[in-house]
LODO-635714 format. One record per residue: x, y, z of N, C-alpha, C in turn; residue in three letters. Coordinates in Angstrom, 2 decimals. Layout:
      n_u      n_v      n_w     ca_u     ca_v     ca_w      c_u      c_v      c_w   aa
        X        Y        Z        X        Y        Z        X        Y        Z  Ala
...
***
This chain:
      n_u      n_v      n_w     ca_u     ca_v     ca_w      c_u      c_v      c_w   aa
     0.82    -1.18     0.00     0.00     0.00     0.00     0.87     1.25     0.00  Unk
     2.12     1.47     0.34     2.83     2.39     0.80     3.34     2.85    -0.78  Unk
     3.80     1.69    -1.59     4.05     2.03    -2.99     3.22     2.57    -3.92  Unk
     1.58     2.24    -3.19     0.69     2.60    -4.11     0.48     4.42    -3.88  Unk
     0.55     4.62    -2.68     0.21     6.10    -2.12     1.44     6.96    -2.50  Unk
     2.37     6.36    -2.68     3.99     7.09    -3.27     3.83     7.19    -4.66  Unk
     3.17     6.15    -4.94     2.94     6.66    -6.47     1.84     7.68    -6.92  Unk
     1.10     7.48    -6.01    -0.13     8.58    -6.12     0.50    10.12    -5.82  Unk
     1.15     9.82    -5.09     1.74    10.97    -4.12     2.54    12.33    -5.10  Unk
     2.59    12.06    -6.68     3.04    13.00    -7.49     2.32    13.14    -8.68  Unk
     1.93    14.00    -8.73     1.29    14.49    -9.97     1.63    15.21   -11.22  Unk
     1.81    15.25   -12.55     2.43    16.23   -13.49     0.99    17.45   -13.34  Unk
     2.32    18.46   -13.66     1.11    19.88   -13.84     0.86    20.07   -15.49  Unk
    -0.21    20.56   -15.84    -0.44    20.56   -17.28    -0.05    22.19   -17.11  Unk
    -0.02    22.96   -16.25     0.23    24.62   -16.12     1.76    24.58   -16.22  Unk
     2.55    23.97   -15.34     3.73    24.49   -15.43     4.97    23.26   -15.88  Unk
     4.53    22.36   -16.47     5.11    21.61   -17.10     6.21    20.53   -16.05  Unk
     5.75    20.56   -14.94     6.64    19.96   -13.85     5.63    18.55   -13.02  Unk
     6.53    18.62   -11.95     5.54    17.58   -11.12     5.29    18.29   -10.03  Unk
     4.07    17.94    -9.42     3.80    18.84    -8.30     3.22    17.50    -7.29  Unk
     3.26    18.35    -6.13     3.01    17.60    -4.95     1.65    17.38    -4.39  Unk
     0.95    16.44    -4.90    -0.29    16.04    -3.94    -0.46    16.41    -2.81  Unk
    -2.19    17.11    -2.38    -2.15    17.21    -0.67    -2.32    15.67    -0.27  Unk
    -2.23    16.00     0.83    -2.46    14.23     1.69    -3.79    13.53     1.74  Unk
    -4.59    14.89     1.75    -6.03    14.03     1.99    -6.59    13.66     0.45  Unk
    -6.24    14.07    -0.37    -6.49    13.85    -1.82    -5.75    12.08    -2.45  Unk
    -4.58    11.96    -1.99    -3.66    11.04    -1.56    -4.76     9.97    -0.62  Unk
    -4.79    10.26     0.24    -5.76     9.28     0.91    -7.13     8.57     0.55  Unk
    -7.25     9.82    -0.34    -9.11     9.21    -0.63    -9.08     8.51    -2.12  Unk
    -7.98     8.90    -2.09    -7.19     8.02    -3.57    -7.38     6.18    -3.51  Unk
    -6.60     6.24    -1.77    -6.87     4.93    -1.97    -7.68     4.03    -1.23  Unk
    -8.42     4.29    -1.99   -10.28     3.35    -1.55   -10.03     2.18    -1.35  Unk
   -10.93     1.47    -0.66   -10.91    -0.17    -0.54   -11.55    -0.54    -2.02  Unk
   -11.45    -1.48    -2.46   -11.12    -2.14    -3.53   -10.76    -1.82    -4.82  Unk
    -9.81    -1.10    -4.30    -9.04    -0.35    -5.62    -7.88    -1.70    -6.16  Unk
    -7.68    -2.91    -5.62    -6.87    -3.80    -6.23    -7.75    -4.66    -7.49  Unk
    -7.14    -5.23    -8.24    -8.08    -5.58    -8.99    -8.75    -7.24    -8.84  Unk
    -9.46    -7.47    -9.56   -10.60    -8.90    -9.51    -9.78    -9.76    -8.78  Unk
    -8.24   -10.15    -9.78    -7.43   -11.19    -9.54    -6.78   -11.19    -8.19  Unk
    -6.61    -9.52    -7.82    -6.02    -9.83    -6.20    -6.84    -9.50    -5.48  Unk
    -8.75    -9.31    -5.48    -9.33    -9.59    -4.42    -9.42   -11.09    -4.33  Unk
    -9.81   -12.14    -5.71    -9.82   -13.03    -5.26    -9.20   -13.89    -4.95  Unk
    -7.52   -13.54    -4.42    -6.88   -14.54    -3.80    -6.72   -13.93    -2.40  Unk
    -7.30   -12.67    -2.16    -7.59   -12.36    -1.19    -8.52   -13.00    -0.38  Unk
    -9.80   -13.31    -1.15   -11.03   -14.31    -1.02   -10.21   -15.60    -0.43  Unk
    -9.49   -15.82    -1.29    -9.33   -17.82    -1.39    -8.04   -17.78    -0.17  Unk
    -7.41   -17.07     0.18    -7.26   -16.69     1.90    -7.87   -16.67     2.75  Unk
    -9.05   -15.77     2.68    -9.73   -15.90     3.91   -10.34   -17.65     4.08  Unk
   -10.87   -18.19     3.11   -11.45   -19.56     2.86   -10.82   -20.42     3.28  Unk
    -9.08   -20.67     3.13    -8.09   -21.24     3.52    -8.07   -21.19     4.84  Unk
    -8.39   -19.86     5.86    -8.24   -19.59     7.08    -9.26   -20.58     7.67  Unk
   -10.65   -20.33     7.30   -11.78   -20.78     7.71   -11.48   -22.61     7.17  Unk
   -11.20   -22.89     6.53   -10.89   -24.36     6.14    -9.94   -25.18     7.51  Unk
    -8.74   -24.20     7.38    -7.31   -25.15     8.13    -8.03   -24.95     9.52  Unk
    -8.86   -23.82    10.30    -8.98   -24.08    11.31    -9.97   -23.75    12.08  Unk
   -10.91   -24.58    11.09   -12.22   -24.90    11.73   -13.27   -23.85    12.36  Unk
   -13.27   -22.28    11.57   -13.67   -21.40    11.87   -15.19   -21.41    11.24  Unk
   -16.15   -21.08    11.93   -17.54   -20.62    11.34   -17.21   -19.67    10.43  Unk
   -18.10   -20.23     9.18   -18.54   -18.87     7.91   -18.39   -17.58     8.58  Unk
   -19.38   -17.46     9.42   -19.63   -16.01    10.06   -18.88   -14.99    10.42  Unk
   -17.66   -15.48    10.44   -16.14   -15.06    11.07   -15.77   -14.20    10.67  Unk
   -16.49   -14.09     9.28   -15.96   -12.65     8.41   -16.99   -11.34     8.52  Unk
   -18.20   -11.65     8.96   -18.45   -10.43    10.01   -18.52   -10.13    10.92  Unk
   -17.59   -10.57    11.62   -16.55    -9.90    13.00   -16.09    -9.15    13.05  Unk
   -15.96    -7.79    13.92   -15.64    -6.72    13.81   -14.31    -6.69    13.88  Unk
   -13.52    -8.04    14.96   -12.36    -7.99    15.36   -11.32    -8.96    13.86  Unk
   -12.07    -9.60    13.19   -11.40   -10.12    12.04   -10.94    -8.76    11.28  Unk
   -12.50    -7.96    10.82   -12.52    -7.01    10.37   -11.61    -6.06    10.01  Unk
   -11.33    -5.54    11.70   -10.65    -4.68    11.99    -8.81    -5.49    11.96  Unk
    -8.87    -6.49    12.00    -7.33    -7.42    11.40    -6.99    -6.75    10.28  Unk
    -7.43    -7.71     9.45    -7.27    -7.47     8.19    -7.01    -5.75     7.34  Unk
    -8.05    -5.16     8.07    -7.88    -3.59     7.62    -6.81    -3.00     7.77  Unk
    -6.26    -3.57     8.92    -5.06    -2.93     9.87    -3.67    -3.15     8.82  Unk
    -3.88    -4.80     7.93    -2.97    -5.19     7.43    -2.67    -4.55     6.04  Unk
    -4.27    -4.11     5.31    -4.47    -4.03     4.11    -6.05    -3.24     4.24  Unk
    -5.65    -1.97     3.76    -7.19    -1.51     4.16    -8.13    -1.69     2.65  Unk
    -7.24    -1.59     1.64    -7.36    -1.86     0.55    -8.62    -2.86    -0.32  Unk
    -8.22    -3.94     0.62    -8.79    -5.11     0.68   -10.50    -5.08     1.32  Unk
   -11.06    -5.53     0.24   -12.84    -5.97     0.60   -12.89    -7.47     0.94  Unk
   -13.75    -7.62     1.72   -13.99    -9.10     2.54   -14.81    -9.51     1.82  Unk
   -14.66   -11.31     1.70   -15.98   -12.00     1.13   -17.25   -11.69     1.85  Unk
   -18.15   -11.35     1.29   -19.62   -11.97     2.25   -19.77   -12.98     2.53  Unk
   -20.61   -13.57     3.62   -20.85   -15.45     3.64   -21.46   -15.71     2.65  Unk
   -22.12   -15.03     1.67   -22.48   -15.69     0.71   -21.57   -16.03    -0.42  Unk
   -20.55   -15.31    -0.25   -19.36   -15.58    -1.52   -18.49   -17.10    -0.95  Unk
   -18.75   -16.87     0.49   -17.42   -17.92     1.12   -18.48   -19.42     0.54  Unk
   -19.89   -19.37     1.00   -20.67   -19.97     0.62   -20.32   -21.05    -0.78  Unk
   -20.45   -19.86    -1.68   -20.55   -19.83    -3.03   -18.65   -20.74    -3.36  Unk
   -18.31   -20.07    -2.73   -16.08   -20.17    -2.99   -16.20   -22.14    -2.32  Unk
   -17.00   -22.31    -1.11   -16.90   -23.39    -0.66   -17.61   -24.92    -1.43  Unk
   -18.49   -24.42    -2.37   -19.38   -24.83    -3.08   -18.24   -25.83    -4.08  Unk
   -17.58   -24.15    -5.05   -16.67   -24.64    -5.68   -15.57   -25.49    -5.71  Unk
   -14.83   -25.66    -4.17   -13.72   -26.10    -3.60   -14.57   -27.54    -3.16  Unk
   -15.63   -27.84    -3.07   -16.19   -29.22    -2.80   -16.27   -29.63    -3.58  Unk
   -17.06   -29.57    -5.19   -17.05   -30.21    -6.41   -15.57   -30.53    -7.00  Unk
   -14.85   -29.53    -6.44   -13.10   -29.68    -7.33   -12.72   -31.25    -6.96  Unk
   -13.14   -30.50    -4.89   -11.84   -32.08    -4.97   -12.93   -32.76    -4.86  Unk
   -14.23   -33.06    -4.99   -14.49   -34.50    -4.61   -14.36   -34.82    -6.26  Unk
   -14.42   -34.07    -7.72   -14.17   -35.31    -8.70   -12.75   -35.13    -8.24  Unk
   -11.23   -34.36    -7.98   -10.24   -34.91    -7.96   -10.26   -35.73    -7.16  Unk
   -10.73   -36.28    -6.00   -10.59   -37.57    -5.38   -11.77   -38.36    -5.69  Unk
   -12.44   -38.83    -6.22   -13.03   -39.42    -6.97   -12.18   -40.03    -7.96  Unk
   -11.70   -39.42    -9.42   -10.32   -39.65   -10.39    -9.48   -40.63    -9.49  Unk
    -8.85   -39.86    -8.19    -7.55   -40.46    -7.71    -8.02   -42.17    -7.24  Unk
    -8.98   -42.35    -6.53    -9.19   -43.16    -6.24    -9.58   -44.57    -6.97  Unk
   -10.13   -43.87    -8.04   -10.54   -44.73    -8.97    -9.63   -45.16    -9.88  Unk
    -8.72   -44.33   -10.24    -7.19   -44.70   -11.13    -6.34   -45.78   -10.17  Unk
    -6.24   -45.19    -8.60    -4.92   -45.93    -7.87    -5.57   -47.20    -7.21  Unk
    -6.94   -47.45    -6.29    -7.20   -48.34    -5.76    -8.37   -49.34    -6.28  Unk
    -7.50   -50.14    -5.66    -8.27   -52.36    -5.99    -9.35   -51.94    -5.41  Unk
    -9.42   -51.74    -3.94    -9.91   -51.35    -2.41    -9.73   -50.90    -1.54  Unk
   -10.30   -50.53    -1.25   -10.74   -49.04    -0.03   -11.34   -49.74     0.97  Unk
   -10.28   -49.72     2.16   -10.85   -50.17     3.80   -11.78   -48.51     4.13  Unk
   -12.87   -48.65     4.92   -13.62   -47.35     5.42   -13.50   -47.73     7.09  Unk
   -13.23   -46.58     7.33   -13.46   -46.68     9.14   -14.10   -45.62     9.43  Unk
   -14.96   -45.28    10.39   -15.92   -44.22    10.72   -15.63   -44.17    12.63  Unk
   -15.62   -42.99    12.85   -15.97   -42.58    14.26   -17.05   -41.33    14.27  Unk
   -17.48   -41.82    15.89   -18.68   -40.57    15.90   -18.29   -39.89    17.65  Unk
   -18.50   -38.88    17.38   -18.32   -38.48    18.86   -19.03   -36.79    18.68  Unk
   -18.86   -36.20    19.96   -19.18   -34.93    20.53   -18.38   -33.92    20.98  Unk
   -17.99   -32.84    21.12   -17.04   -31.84    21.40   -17.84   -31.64    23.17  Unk
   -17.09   -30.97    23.49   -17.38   -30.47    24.92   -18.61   -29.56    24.88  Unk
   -18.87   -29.05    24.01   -20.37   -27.87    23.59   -21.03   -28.43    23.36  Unk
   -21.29   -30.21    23.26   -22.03   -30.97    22.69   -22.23   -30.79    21.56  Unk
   -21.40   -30.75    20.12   -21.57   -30.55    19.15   -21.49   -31.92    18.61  Unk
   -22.26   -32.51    17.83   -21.89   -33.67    17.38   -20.66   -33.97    15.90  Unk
   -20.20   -34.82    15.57   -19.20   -35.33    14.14   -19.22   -36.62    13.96  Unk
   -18.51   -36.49    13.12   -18.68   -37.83    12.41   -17.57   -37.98    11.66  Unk
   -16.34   -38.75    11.62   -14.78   -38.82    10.70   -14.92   -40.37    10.42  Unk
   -14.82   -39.88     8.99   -14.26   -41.15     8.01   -13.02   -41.20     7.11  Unk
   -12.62   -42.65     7.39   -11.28   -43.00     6.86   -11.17   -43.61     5.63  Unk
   -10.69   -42.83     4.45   -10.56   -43.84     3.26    -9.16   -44.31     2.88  Unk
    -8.70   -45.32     3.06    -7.22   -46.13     3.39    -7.06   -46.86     1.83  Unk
    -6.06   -47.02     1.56    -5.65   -47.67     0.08    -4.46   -48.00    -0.15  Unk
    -3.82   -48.88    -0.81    -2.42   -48.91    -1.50    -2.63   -48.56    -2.92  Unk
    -1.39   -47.64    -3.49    -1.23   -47.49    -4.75    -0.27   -48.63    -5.43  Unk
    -0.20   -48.38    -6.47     0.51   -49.52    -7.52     1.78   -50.07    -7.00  Unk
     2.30   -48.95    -6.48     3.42   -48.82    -5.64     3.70   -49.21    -4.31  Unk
     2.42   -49.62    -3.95     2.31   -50.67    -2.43     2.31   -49.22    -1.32  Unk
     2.14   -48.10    -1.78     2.65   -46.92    -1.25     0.94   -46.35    -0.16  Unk
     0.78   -46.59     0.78    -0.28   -46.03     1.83    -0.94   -44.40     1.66  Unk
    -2.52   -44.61     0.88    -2.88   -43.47     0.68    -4.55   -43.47     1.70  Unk
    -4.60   -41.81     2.53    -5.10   -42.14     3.29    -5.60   -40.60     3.19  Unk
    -7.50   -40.70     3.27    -8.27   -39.29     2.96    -9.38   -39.51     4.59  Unk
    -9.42   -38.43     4.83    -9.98   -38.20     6.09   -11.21   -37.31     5.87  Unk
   -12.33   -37.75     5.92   -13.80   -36.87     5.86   -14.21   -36.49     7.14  Unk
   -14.90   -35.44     7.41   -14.60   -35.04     8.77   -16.27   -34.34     8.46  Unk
   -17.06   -34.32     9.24   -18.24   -33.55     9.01   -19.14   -33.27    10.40  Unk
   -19.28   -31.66    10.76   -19.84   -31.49    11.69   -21.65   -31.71    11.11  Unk
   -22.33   -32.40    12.13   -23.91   -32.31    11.90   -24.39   -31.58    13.17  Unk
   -25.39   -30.85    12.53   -26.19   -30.16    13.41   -27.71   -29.82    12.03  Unk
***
């Protein structure tokens, strides 16, 4: 952001044929939140998704004032998914890999051992984890873990 406001930060004069100096607040309002473009909000997006994926965060997380106010701090630049985009982003990231593991499985394994557990969190939340176990051609141990909260 600092490169972007330094670059903003000089202007050519069409009067006196030079560069002249931006005020600050003109400079500032310059740089709006989503002034980056499509491609780097949405790996901005597929970050936040990643966050909420690796560690087990509710959708909702992204209207939190205190996420909110994170992120702004880091990059004010930056617009947040709605839950309906994370929604929508999570949609996509489920169809990917289940045909890529679908493909994988079906190319590398004879048979697939399944193991299932069920249990409860301390909030009484209920789950449910399943194990899909295999050897490849290679005698080599391939092993996918389904994990699904029900409520």
């Amino acid at each position: 952001m600092v490169k972007r406001l330094v670059k903003r930060s000089e202007k050519w004069s069409a009067k006196t044929g030079k560069l002249k100096q931006v005020k600050i607040t003109t400079m500032v309002k310059s740089a709006n939140p989503g002034a980056y473009s499509n491609k780097v909000q949405a790996r901005y997006h597929q970050e936040v998704l990643d966050y909420i994926l690796e560690d087990i965060q509710p959708i909702s997380c992204v209207k939190k004032s205190g996420f909110n106010k994170l992120l702004n701090f880091f990059d004010s630049c930056v617009t947040l998914p709605s839950d309906h985009k994370i929604h929508e982003m999570l949609a996509k990231s489920y169809n990917y890999t289940y045909r890529e593991l679908h493909d994988l499985i079906k190319k590398e394994a004879k048979s697939v051992a399944l193991t299932a557990d069920c249990w409860s969190s301390r909030s009484r939340h209920p789950y449910i984890g399943a194990t899909a176990t295999w050897c490849d051609s290679d005698f080599d141990i391939k092993e996918v873990l389904f994990f699904l909260s029900i409520e």
